[in-house]
C-alpha positions in Angstrom: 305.0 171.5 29.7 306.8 168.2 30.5 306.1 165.2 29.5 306.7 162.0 31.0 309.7 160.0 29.5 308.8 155.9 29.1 311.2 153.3 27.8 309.0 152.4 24.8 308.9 148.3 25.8 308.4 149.2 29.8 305.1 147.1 29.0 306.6 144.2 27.1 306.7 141.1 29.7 310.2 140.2 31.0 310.1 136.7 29.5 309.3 138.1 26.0 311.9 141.4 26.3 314.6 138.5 27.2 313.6 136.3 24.4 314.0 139.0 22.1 317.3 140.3 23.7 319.2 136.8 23.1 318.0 136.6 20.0 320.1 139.9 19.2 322.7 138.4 21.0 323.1 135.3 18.8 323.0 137.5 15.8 325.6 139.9 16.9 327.3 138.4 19.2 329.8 136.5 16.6 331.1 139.7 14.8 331.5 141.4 18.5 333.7 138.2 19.3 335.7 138.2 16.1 336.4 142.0 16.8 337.1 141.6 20.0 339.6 138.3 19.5 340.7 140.8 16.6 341.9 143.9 19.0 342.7 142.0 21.7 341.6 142.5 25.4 344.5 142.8 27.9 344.3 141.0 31.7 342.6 143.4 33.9 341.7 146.0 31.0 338.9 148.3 31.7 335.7 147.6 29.5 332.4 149.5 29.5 329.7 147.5 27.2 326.6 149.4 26.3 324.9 147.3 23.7 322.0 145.9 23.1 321.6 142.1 24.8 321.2 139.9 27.7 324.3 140.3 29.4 326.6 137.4 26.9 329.3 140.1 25.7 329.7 141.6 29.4 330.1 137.8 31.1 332.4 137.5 27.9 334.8 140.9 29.0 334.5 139.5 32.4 336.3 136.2 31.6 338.8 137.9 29.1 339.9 140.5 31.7 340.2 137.8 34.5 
């Protein structure tokens, strides 16, 4: 049998899903920035982000990278 696979908040409205997603990011996001300034990121490094947030640590790569 297979069952159908749903990402468990596929019913939570955008708006709200967003909210809670910077939320996150203003919790996490200063240790991920400390870290970060702590290894270092090289101009045009490679960077793959998979966490959890709206998109702030990504746009962050982006302008350390150039």
């Amino acid at each position: 049998m297979s069952e159908e696979v749903r990402y468990s908040l596929a019913s939570v409205e955008h708006e709200l899903e967003f909210s809670r997603l910077q939320k996150l990011q203003a919790i996490n996001d200063p240790a991920t920035l400390a870290r970060l300034d702590e290894i270092g990121i090289p101009d045009g490094a490679r960077c793959l982000e998979v966490g959890a947030g709206a998109g702030s640590i990504a746009r962050e790569l982006v302008r350390r990278v150039g």
